[in-house]
C-alpha positions in Angstrom: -40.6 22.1 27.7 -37.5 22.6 29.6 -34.2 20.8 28.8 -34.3 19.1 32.1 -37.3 17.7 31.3 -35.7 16.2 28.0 -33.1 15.2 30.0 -35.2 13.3 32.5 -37.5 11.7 29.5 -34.1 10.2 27.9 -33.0 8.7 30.9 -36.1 7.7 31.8 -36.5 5.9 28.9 -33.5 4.2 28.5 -33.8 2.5 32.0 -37.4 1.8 31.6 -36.0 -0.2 27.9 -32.7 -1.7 30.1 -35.2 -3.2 32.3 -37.7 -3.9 29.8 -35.1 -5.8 27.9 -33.7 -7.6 30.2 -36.9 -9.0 31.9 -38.5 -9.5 28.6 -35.6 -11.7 27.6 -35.7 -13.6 30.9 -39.7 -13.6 30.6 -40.1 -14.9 27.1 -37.6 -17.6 27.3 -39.8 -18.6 30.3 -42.5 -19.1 27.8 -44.7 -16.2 29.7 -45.8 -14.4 26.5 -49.3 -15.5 26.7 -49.3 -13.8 30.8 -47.7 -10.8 30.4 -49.0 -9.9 26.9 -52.4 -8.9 28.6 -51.1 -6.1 29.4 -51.2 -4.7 26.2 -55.1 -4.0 27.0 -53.9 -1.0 29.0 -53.7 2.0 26.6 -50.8 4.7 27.2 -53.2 7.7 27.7 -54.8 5.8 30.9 -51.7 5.4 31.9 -50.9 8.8 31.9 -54.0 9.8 33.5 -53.4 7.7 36.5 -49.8 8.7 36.9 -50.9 12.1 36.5 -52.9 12.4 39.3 -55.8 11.1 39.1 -54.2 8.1 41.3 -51.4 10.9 42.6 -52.1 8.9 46.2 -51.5 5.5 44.7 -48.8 6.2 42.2 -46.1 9.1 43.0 -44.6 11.3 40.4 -41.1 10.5 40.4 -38.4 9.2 38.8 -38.1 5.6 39.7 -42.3 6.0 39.2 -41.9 7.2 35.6 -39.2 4.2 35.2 -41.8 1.5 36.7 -44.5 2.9 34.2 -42.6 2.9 31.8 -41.4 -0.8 32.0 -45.0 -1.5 33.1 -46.4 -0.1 29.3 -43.7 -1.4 27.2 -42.6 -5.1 28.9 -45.8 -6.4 27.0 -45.0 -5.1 23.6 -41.3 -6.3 24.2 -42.3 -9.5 25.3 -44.3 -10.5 22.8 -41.5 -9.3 20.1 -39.2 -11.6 21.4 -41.4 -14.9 21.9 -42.3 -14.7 18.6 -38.8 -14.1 17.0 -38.0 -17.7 19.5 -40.9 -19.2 17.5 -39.4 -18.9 14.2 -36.6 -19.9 15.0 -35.5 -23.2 13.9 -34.7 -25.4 17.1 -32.3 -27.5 15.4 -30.0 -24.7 16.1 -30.5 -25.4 19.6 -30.2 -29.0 19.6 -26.7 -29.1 17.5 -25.4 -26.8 20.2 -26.5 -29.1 23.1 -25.4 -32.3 21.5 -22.0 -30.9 21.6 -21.9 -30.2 25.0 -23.2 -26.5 25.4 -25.3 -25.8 28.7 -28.9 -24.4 28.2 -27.3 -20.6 29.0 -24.6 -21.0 26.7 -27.1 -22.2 23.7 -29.2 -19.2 24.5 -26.8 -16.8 24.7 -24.6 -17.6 22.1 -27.1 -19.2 19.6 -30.9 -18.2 20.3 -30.2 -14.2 21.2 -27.3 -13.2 18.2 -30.0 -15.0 15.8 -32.8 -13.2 17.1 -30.9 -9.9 17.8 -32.6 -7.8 14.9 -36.7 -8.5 16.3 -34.5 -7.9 20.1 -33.0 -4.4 18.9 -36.5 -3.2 16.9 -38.5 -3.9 20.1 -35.9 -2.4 22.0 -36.0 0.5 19.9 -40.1 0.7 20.2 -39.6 0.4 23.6 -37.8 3.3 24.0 -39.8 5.7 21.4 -43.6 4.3 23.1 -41.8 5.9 26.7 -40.2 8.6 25.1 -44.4 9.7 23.4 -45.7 8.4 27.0 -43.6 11.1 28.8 -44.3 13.9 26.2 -48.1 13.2 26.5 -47.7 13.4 30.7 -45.9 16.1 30.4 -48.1 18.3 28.0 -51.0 17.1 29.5 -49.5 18.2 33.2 -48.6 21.5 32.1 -52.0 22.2 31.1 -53.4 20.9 34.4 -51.2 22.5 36.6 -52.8 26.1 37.8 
């Protein structure tokens, strides 16, 4: 393994969790958990296969292909993180913010996210260590393909 190829896994993986994050937030405050968290069905290994060229027509190896797999395997895991951490919370929170005149962006981003920041961050972290294995497996598994 070459240290381009590290260098290309990391920032792969940190734009595949940037995006991740921020459509999971804007996905589970949309109450889509129960939609995108079918996607958990699809098991990292298939995922490689396909990407690896198996579906080479369908899916090219590249970076911004990598990124979209990568936000593809990991947007259910993150999703589901974050609806759940909104479920515990305690919505009187919510409602003492609004009665004092706070819009439903500023109760979210000033109340909801800095009390659910600690599930946030973990899932954000797991996010970026599932992409992180997912492009060590491609990898290994391409060098031993390639003739």
């Amino acid at each position: 393994m070459t240290v381009d190829w590290v260098w290309q896994s990391l920032y792969v993986a940190a734009v595949a969790t940037a995006v991740s994050v921020v459509f999971g937030l804007w996905l589970a405050r949309r109450r889509a958990a129960p939609y995108v968290a079918a996607g958990i069905a699809l098991p990292a290994p298939v995922l490689c296969y396909c990407l690896l060229g198996a579906c080479g027509h369908f899916w090219p190896i590249t970076r911004p292909g990598w990124i979209v797999a990568g936000v593809v395997s990991t947007m259910p895991l993150f999703v589901r993180g974050f609806s759940a951490a909104l479920a515990r919370l305690d919505p009187a929170y919510g409602k003492a913010a609004r009665s004092l005149g706070a819009s439903n962006w500023r109760v979210f981003s000033r109340v909801e996210l800095p009390l659910t920041s600690r599930p946030v961050l973990s899932a954000a972290g797991l996010a970026f260590a599932r992409v992180l294995a997912e492009l060590a497996v491609a990898q290994w598994t391409w060098e031993r393909l390639r003739p």
